[in-house]
PADRENZA-708030 format. One record per residue (C-alpha): residue number from 1; residue in one letter; x, y, z. Coordinates in nm, 3 decimals, padded with zeros to 5 digits, always signed. Layout:
# PADRENZA-708030
     n   res         X         Y         Z
   NUM     A         X         Y         Z
...
This chain:
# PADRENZA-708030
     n   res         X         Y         Z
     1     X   +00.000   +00.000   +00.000
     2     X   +00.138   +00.362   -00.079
     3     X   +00.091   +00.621   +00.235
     4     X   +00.155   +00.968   +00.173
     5     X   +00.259   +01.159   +00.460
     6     X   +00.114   +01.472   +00.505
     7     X   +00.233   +01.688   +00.774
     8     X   -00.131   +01.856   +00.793
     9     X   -00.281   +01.545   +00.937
    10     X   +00.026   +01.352   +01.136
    11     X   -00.139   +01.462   +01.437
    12     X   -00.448   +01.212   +01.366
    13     X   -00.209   +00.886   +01.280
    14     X   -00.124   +00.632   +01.540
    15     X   +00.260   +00.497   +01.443
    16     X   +00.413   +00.221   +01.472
    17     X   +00.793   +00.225   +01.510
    18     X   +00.921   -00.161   +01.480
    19     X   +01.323   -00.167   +01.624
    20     X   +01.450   +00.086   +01.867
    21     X   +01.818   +00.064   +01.732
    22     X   +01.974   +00.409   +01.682
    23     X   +01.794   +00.528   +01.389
    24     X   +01.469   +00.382   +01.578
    25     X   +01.527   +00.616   +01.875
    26     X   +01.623   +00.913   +01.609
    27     X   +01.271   +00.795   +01.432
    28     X   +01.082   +00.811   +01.828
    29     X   +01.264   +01.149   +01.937
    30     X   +01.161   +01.334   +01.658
    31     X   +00.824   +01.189   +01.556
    32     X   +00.664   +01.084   +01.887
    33     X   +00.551   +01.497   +01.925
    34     X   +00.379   +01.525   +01.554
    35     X   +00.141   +01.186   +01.577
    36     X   -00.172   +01.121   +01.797
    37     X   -00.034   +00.818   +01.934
    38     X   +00.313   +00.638   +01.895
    39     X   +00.372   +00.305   +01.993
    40     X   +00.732   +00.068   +01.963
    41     X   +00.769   -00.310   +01.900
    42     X   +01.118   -00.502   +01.961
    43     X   +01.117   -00.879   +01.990
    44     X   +01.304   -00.800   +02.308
    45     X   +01.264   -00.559   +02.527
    46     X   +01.576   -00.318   +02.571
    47     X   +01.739   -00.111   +02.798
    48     X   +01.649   +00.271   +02.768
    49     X   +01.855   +00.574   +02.887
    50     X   +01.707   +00.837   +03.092
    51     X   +01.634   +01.112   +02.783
    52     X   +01.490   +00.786   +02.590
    53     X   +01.277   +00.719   +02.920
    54     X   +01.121   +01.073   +02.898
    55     X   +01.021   +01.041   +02.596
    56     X   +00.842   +00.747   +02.639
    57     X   +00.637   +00.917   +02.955
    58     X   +00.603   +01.256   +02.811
    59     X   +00.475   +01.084   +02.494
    60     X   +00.241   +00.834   +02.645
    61     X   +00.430   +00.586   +02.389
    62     X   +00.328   +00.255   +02.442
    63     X   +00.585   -00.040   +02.400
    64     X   +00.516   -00.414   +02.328
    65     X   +00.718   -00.713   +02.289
    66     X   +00.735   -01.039   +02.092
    67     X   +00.542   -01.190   +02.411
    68     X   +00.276   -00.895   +02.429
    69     X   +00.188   -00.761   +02.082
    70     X   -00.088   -00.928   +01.853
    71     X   -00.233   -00.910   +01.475
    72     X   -00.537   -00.737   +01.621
    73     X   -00.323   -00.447   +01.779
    74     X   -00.237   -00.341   +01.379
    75     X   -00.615   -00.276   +01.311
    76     X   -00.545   +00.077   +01.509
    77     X   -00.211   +00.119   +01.330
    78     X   -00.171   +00.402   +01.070
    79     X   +00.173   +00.367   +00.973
    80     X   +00.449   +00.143   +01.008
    81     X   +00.827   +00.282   +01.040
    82     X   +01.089   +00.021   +01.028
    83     X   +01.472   +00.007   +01.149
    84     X   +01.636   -00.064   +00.803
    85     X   +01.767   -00.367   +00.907
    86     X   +01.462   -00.550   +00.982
    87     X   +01.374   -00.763   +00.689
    88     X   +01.024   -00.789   +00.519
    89     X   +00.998   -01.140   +00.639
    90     X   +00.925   -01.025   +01.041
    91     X   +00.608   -01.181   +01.214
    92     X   +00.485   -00.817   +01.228
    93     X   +00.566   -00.667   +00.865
    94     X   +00.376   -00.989   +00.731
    95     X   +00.056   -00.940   +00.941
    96     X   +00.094   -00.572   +00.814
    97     X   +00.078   -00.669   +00.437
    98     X   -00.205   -00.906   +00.537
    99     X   -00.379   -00.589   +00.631
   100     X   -00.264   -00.360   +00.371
   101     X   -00.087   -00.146   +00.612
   102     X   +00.219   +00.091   +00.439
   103     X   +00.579   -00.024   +00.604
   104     X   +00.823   +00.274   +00.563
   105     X   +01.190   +00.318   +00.655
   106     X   +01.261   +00.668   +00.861
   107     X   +01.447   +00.808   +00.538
   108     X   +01.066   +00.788   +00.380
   109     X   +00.937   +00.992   +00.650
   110     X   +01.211   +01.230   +00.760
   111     X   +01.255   +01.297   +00.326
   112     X   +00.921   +01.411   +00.274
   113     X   +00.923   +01.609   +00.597
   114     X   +01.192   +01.785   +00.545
   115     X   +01.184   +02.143   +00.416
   116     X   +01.558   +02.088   +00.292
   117     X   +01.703   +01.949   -00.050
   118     X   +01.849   +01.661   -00.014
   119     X   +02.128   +01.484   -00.189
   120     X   +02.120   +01.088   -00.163
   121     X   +02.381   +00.884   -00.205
   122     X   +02.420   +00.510   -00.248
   123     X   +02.575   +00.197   -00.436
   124     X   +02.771   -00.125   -00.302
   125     X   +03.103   +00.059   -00.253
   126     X   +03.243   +00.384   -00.229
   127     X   +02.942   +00.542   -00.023
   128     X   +03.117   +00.668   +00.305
   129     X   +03.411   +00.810   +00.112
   130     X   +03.214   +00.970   -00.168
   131     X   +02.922   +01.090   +00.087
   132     X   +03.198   +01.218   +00.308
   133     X   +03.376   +01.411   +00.004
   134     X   +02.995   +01.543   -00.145
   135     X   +02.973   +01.727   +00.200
   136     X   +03.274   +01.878   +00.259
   137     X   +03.275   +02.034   -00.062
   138     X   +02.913   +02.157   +00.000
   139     X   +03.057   +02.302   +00.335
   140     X   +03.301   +02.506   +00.146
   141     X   +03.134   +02.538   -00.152
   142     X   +02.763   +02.588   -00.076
   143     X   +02.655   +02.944   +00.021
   144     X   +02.274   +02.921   +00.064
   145     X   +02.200   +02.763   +00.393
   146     X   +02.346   +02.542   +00.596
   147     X   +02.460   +02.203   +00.525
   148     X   +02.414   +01.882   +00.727
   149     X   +02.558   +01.538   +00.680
   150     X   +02.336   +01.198   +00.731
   151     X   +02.197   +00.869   +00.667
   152     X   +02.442   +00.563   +00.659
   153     X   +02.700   +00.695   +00.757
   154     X   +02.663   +00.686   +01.097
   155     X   +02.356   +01.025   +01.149
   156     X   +01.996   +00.960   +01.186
   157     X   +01.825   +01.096   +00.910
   158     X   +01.553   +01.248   +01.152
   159     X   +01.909   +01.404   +01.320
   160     X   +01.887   +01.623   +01.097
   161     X   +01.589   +01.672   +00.890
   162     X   +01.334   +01.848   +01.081
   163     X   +01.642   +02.155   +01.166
   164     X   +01.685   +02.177   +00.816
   165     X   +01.551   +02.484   +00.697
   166     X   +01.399   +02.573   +00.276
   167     X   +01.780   +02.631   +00.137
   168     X   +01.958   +02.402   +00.345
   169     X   +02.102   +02.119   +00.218
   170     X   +02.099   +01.771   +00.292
   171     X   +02.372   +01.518   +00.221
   172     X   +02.278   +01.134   +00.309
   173     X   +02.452   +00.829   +00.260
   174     X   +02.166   +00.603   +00.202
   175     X   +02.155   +00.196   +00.184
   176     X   +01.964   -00.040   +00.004
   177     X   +01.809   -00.131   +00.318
   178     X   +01.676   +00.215   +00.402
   179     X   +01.564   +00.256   +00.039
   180     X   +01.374   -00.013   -00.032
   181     X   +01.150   +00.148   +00.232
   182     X   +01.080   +00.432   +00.047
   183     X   +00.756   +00.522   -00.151
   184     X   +00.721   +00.902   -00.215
   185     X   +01.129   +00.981   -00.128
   186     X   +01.265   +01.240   -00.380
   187     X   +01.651   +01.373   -00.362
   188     X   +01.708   +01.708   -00.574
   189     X   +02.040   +01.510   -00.663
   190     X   +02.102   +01.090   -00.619
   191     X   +02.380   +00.868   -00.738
   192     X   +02.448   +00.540   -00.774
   193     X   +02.809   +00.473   -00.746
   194     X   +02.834   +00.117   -00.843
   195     X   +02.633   -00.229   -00.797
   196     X   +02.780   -00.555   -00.689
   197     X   +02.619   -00.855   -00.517
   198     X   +02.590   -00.804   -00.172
   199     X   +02.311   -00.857   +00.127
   200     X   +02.157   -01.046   -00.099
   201     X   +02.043   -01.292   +00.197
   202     X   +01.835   -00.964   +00.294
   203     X   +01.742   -00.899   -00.072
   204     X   +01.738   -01.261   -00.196
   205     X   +01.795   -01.222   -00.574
   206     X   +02.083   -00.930   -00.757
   207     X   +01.773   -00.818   -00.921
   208     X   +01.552   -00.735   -00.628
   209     X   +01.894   -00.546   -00.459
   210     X   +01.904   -00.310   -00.795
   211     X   +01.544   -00.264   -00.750
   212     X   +01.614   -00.120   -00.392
   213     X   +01.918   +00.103   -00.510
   214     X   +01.665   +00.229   -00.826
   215     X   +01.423   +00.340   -00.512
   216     X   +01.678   +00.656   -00.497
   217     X   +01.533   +00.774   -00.860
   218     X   +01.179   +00.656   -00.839
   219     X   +01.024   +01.010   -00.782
   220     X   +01.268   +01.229   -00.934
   221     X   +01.163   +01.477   -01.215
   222     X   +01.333   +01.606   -01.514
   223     X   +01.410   +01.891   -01.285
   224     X   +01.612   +01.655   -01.063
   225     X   +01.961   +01.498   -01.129
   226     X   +02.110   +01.135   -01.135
   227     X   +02.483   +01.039   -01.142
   228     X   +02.519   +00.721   -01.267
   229     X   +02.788   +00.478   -01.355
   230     X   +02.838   +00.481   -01.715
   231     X   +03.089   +00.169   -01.691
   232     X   +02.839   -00.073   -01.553
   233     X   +02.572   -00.235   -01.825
   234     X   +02.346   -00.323   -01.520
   235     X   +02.311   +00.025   -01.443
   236     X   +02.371   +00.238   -01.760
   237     X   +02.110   +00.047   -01.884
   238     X   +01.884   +00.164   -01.681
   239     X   +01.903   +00.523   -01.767
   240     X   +01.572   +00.496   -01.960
   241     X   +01.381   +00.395   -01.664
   242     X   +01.438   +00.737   -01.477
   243     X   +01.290   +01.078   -01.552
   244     X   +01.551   +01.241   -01.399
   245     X   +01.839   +01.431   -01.560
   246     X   +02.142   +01.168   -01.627
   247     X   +02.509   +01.273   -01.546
   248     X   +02.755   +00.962   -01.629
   249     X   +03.060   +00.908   -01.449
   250     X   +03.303   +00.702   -01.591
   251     X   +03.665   +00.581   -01.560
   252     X   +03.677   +00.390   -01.939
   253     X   +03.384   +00.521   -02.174
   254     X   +03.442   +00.748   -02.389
   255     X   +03.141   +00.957   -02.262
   256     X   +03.232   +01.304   -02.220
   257     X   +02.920   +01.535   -02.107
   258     X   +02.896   +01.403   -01.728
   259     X   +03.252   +01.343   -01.470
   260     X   +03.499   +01.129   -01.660
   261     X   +03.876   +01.029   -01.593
   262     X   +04.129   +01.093   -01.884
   263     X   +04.367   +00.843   -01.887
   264     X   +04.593   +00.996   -02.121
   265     X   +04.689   +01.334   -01.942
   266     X   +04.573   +01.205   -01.598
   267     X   +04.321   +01.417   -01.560
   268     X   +03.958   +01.464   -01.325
   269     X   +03.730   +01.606   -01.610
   270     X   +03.431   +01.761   -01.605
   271     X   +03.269   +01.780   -01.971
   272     X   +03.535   +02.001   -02.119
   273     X   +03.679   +02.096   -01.833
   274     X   +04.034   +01.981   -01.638
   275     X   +03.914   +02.011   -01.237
   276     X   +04.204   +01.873   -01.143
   277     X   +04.552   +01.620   -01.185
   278     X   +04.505   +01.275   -01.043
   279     X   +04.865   +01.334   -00.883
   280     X   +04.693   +01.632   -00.672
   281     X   +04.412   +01.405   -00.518
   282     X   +04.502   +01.331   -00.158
   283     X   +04.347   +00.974   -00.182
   284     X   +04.511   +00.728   -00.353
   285     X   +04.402   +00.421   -00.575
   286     X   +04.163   +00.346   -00.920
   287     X   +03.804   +00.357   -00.674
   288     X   +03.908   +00.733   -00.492
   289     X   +03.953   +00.893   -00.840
   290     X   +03.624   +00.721   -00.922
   291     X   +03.455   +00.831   -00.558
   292     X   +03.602   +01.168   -00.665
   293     X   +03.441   +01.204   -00.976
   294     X   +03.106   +01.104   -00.854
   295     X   +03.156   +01.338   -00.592
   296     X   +03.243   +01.648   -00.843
   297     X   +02.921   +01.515   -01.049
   298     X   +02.763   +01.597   -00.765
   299     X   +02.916   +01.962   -00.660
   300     X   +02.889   +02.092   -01.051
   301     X   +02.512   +01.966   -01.039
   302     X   +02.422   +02.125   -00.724
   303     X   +02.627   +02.502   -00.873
   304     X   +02.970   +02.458   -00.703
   305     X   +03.248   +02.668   -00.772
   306     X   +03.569   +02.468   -00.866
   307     X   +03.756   +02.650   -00.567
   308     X   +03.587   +02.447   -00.312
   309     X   +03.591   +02.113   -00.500
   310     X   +03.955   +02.113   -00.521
   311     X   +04.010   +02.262   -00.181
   312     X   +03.810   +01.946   -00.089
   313     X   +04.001   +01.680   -00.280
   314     X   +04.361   +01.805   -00.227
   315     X   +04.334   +01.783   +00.135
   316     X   +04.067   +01.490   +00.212
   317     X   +04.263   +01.234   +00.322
   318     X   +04.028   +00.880   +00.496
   319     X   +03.718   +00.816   +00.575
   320     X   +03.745   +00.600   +00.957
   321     X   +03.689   +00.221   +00.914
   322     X   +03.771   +00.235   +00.496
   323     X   +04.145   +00.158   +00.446
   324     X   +04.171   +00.377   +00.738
   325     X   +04.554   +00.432   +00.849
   326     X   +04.588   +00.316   +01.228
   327     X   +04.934   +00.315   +01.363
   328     X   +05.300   +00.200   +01.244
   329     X   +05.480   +00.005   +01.512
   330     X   +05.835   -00.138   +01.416
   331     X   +05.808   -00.043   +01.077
   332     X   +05.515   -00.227   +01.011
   333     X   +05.172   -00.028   +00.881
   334     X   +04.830   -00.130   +00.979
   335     X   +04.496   -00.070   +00.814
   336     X   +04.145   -00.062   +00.919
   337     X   +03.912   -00.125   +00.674
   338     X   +03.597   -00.296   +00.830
   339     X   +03.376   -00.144   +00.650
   340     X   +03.507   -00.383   +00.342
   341     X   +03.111   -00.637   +00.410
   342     X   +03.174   -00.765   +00.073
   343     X   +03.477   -00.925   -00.197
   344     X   +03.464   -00.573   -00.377
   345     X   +03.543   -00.353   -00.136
   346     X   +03.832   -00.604   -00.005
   347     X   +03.974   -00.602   -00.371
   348     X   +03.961   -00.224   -00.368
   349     X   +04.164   -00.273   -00.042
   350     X   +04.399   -00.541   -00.135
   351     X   +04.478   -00.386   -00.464
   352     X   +04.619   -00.018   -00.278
   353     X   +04.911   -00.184   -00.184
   354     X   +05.197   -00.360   -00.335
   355     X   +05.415   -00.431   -00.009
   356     X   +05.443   -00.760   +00.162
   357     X   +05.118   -00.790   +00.323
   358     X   +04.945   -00.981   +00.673
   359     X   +04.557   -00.974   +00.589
   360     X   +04.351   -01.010   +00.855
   361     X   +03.983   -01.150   +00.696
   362     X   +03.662   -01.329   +00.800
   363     X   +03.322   -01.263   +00.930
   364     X   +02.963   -01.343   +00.862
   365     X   +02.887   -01.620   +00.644
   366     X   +02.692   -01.548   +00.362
   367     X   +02.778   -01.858   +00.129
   368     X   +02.895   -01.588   -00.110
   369     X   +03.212   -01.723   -00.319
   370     X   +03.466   -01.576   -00.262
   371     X   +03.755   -01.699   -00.539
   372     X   +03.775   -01.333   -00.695
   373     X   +03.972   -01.243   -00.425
   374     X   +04.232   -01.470   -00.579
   375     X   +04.397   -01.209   -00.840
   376     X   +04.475   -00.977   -00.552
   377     X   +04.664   -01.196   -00.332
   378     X   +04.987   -01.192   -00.501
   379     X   +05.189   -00.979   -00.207
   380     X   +04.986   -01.161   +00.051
   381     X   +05.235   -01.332   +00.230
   382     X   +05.014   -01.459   +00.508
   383     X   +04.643   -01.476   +00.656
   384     X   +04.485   -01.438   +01.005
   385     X   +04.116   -01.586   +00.960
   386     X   +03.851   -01.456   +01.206
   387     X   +03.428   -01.513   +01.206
   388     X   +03.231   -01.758   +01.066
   389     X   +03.403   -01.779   +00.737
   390     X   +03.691   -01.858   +00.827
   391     X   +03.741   -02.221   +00.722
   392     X   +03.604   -02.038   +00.380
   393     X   +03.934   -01.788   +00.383
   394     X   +04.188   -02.078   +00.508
   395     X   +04.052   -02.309   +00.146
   396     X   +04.124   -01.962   +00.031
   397     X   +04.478   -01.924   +00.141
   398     X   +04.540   -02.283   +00.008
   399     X   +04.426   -02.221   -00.357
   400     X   +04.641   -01.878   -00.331
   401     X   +04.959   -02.050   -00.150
   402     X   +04.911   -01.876   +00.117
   403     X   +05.033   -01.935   +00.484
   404     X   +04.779   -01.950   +00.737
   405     X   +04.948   -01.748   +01.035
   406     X   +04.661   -01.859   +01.251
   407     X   +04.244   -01.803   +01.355
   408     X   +04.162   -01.512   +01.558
   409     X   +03.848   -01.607   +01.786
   410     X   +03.809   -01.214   +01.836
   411     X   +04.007   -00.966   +01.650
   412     X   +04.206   -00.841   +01.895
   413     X   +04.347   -01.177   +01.907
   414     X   +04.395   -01.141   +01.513
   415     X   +04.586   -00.841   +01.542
   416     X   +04.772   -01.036   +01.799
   417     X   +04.871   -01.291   +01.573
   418     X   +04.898   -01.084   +01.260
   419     X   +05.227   -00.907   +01.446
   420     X   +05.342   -01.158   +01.542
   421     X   +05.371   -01.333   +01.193
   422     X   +05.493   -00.953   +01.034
   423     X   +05.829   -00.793   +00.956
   424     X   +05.960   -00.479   +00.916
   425     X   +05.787   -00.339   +00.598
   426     X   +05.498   -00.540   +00.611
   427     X   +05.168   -00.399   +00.576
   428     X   +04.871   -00.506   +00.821
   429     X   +04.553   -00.506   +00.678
   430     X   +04.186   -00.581   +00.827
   431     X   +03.957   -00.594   +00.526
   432     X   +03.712   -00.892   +00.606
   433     X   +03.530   -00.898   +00.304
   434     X   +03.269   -01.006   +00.535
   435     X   +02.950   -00.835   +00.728
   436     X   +02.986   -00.820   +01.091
   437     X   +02.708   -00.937   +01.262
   438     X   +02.847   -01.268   +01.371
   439     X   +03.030   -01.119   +01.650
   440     X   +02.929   -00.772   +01.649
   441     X   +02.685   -00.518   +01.617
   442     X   +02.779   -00.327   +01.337
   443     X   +03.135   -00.248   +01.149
   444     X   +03.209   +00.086   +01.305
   445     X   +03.192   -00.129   +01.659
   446     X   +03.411   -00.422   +01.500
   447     X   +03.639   -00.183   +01.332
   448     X   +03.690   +00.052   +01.688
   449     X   +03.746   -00.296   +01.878
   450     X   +04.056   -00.316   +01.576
   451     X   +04.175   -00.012   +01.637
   452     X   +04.180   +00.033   +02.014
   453     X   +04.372   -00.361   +01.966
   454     X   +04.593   -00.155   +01.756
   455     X   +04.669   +00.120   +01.984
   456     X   +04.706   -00.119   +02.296
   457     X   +04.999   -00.289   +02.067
   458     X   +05.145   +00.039   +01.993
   459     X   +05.133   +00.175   +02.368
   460     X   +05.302   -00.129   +02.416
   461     X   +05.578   -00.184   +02.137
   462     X   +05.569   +00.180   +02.049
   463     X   +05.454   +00.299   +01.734
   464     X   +05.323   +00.588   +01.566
   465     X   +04.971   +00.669   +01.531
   466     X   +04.731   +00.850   +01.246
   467     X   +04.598   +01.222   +01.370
């Protein structure tokens, strides 16, 4: 069923929020006050903090459980808002569809509320980094209003949608998870940066995963823009099936009225015009000149001066948790990048260096194949497995002729043995190519718990660390 929200009559719809995760108490805080009555489902119940706690009271929200809640309860139920990672397969999103009640994700809601443009961003890889350059170069670059930074990357949408004001701008990092939950959702400017199979247990099928991505384009007019990867049939092929304006971005077509790399001279082009030398971007390897381009797409769409683009990419140096510099001790470099779920983003990874490298691998097993790491392995000189796939990475190793330096039960006892089995000049590297909710929460969690490991070896071997 398609809901549209209207802000005029909010105050007569009972919600249902199902998850209170951190984009679930975002979702509460901020649209508890605009509906008649707001209630919360978890399967569990959950701790609460004391400002969570007051909301609850001065909200009369109600709260049921797994144990407490009912099909019948949904017959007073408006509108549901889901935590993105629920899937559509939960006891309570079934009885909803029974009942033809709308299920929403919070970027749905807090998109149409908003008074604010909004740029989305999304695609398998590349999202933080590009997200991460898109706003700093509005920050410089944008003069109208304020800017403020959201979605995936880390921000409750509802953070900071309802501050926004008419000519602020929005910049969100958005998932296929949150997407898919989206019905009336309309950026001023989206992207797609790339497509590659991943979460497809969530999905279930590559096709129904594009299908979520395409969500970011459904609603946009001719007035509206969307970057798209030229160099990727299963995209550019798409192009017909949005009404929006398409800008390509491309590292290899010869395409030359969107962001495009020129080989040749080396060169970060926009149409007919040089932004920039790859030698004077900050961040190095094949995907940051690609994350760049997207992300000057995105600035020359939106009216930004060249100034602040450049400003922007001569200086940005890592996004935290993606091939994230950590600390050298005894000569030897480590890397966090645990935001690498999927074989892509650890290629990206692997291929950015060409020293003697300890990679540190293994998480959630998602009976994905992973032989295409093979290519990259040639300067891998050893592997510490970790997670559920690592029997998965150790027939890995074997194929590559790899060493196994050993299995990490947690990661600080990979980075443990990962030292252990270095030398001087050795890079360290944590790219899983796995997701992270075996052992932990979320990435930024298992990628902190790698770095403070880290930083305890340093304090104790001595090493240098990153700013």
């Amino acid at each position: 069923m398609t809901v549209t929200i209207d802000p005029a009559t909010l105050s007569e719809r009972t919600v249902l929020l199902l998850g209170l995760g951190k984009s679930g108490q975002s979702t509460l805080k901020h649209l508890a006050p605009q509906v008649k009555q707001f209630l919360v489902y978890e399967d569990e119940a959950s701790s609460r903090d004391e400002e969570l706690a007051q909301y609850f009271e001065r909200y009369a929200v109600r709260y049921y459980t797994k144990d407490a809640f009912s099909d019948q309860l949904l017959e007073t139920v408006d509108l549901i808002v889901k935590t993105p990672g629920i899937t559509y397969d939960h006891p309570v999103i079934v009885a909803a569809a029974a009942q033809d009640l709308p299920v929403v994700t919070d970027v749905e809601v807090a998109g149409v509320l908003t008074e604010a443009s909004i740029v989305g961003i999304t695609g398998s890889n590349g999202k933080t980094t590009t997200t991460s350059l898109t706003y700093e170069i509005f920050k410089q670059g944008y003069s109208n209003g304020e800017v403020f930074l959201g979605g995936n990357i880390g921000v409750p949408v509802f953070d900071t949608a309802l501050d926004a004001k008419v000519n602020d701008q929005l910049v969100w990092e958005l998932s296929s998870f949150q997407l898919q939950g989206t019905q009336e959702f309309r950026p001023q400017i989206a992207a797609i940066l790339n497509i590659y199979p991943t979460h497809l247990d969530y999905h279930g099928s590559m096709a129904a995963y594009i299908a979520a991505k395409w969500h970011v384009t459904a609603n946009q007019t001719a007035d509206d823009y969307l970057i798209l990867n030229a160099d990727q049939p299963e995209l550019w092929t798409k192009r017909q099936e949005t009404a929006a304006t398409v800008v390509p971005v491309t590292m290899t077509q010869d395409i030359y009225d969107g962001a495009w790399y020129d080989e040749q001279e080396q060169q970060l082009m926009w149409r007919d015009e040089v932004i920039m030398t790859r030698e004077e971007l900050r961040l190095p390897g094949d995907h940051n000149v690609q994350n760049a381009l997207n992300a000057i797409a995105i600035a020359k769409c939106a009216g930004i001066d060249n100034e602040a683009i450049v400003n922007v990419l001569q200086t940005f140096t890592s996004v935290k948790h993606r091939i994230q510099f950590v600390s050298e001790i005894n000569d030897r470099k480590f890397y966090n990048d645990s935001k690498a779920t999927n074989d892509e983003a650890t290629l990206t990874a692997l291929n950015s260096f060409n020293t003697p490298t300890v990679w540190i691998a293994g998480g959630l097993e998602r009976h994905i194949p992973i032989d295409d790491l093979l290519p990259a392995l040639s300067h891998v000189k050893s592997l510490v497995t970790t997670g559920e796939t690592s029997e998965k990475f150790a027939e890995l190793a074997a194929k590559a002729g790899i060493s196994i330096a050993g299995h990490g039960e947690w990661i600080e006892d990979a980075v443990s043995i990962a030292y252990s089995h270095s030398e001087p000049g050795d890079t360290i590297l944590f790219s899983p190519a796995s997701a992270s909710w075996d052992q932990y929460p979320n990435f930024e969690v298992r990628g902190d718990r790698f770095i403070q490991a880290v930083l305890d070896l340093s304090a104790r071997e001595g090493g240098a660390t990153c700013d």
